[in-house]
C-alpha positions in Angstrom: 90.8 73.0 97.6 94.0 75.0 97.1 95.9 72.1 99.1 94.8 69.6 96.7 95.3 71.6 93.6 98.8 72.1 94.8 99.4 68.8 95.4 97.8 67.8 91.8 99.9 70.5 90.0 103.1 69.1 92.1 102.3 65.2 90.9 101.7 66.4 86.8 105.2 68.2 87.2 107.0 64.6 88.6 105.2 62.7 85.8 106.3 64.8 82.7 109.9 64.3 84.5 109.5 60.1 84.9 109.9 57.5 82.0 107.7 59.6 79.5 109.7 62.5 79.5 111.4 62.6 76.4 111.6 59.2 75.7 113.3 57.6 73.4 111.2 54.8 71.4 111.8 53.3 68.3 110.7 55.7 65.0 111.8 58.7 67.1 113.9 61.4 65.4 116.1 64.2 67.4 117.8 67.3 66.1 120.4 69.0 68.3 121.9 72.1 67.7 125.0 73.4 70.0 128.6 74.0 70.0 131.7 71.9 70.2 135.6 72.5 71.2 137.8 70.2 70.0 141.1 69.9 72.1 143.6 67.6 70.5 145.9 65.4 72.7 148.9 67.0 74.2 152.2 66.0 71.8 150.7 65.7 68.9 153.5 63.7 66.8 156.9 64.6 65.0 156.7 66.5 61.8 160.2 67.6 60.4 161.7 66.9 62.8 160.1 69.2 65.9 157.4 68.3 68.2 154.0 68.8 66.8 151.4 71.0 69.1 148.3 71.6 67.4 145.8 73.8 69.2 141.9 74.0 69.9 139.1 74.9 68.1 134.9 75.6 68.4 132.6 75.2 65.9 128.4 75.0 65.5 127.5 71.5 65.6 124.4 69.4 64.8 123.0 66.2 65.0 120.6 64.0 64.1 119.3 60.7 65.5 116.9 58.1 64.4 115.6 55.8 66.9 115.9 52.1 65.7 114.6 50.7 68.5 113.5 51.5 72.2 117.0 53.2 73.6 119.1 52.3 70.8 119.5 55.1 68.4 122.2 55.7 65.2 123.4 59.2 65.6 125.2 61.5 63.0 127.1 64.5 64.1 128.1 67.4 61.4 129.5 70.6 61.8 130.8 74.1 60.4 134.6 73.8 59.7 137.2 73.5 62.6 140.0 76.1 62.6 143.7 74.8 64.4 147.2 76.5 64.4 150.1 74.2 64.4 153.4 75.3 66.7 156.5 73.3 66.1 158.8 73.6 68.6 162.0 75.5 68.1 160.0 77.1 65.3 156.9 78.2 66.4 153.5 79.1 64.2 153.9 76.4 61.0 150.5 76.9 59.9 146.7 76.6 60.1 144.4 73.8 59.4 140.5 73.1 59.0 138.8 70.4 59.5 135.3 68.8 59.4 134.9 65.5 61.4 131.4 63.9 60.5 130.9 61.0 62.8 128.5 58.2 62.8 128.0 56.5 66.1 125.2 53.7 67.9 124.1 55.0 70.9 122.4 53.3 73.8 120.3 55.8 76.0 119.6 54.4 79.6 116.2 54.4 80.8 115.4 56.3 83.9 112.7 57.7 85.9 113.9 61.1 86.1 114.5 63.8 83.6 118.4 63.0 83.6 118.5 60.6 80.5 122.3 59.8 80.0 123.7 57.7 77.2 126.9 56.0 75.6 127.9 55.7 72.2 130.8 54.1 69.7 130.9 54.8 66.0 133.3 55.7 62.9 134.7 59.4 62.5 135.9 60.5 58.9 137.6 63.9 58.8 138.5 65.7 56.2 140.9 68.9 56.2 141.1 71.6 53.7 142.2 75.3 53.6 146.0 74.3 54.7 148.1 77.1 55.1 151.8 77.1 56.2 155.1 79.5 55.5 156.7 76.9 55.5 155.8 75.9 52.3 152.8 73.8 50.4 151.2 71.8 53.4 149.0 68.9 53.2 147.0 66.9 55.8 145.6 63.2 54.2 141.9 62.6 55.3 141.8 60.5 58.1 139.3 57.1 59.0 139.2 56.5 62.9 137.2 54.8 65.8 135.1 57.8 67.9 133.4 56.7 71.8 131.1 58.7 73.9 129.3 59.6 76.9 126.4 61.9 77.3 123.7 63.3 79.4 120.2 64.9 78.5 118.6 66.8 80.9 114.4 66.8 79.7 112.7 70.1 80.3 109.5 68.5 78.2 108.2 65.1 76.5 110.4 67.1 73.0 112.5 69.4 74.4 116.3 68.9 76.2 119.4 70.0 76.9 122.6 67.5 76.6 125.9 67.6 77.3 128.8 64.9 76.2 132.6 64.0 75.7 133.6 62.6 73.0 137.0 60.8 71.9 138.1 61.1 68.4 140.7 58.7 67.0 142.7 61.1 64.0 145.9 60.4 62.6 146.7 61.7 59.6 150.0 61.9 57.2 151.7 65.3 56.7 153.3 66.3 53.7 155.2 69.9 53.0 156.0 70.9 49.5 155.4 66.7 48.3 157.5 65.1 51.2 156.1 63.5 54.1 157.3 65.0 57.1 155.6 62.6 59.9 152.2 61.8 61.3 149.8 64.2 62.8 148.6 62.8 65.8 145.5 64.4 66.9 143.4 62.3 68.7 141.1 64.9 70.4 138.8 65.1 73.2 135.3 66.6 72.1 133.0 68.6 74.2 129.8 69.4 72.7 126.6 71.5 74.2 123.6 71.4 72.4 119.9 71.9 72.2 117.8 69.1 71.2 114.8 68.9 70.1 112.3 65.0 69.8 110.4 64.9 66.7 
């Protein structure tokens, strides 16, 4: 009797982590909650004439998605404000930015029989920067429109629950003025790591 229930037990664990486990069918709704780095591109443009290096920065992300159909869901990611110094070299710290990068994105979430549910994605990133500081004088970055791609993996631990993990990259170019004058293009173009909990509603 013990043998069996064992073996009962054992089968109900596989089946919560085949096809039914947390998946993803058209009217479905996910919230994830987590935390993202954004690293920016190494050489990150010319701006008055010195190499640009712009540095990383972490913020709480979330996101929601809305199933549209089986697989296929339209995904926006938010977040609390991005922090980044800017070095130019020769001179050193220039100033600090922040940023928010909302990004819209169609994902397509492969079906599989395990708990392992990864997925790919391609969408629009608008980001917006504020706060500029700079000793050098009045610093400005213009808003920026760009392509965004990425790749991602959910690991179910129930038919609502998971954890996921993805990269993201982040088309951002944006004009750079100091005191009125432009003074080149910051080219940003960063790679985004995000970990998050999500949860199926």
């Amino acid at each position: 009797m013990k043998h069996t229930l064992r073996i009962t037990t054992a089968a109900l664990t596989l089946a919560a982590l085949s096809t039914g486990a947390f998946a993803q069918n058209q009217g479905d709704f996910t919230l994830g909650v987590g935390l993202g780095g954004v690293f920016p591109t190494s050489g990150n443009g010319t701006l008055a004439g010195a190499e640009a290096d712009i540095d990383d920065g972490y913020a709480l992300t979330i996101t929601g998605e809305y199933f549209i159909w089986d697989n296929v869901g339209i995904e926006l990611l938010a977040a609390t404000p991005f922090e980044h110094d800017i070095d130019l070299a020769g001179i050193g710290f220039a100033g600090s930015i922040n940023h928010l990068p909302p990004t819209l994105s169609v994902n397509y979430h492969f079906p599989t029989d395990t708990a392992w549910k990864p997925y790919l994605g391609i969408g629009v990133n608008y980001t917006t920067f504020f706060d500029e500081e700079s000793p050098l004088g009045n610093l400005e970055l213009d808003n920026s429109w760009g392509v965004a791609v990425q790749a991602g993996v959910d690991y179910a631990f129930s038919d609502k629950d998971a954890f996921r993990a993805n990269i993201r990259w982040i088309d951002i170019d944006s004009d750079v003025t100091l005191d009125g004058a432009q003074i080149g293009t910051a080219e940003i173009d960063p790679i985004v790591l995000n970990f998050a909990y999500v949860r199926k509603f």
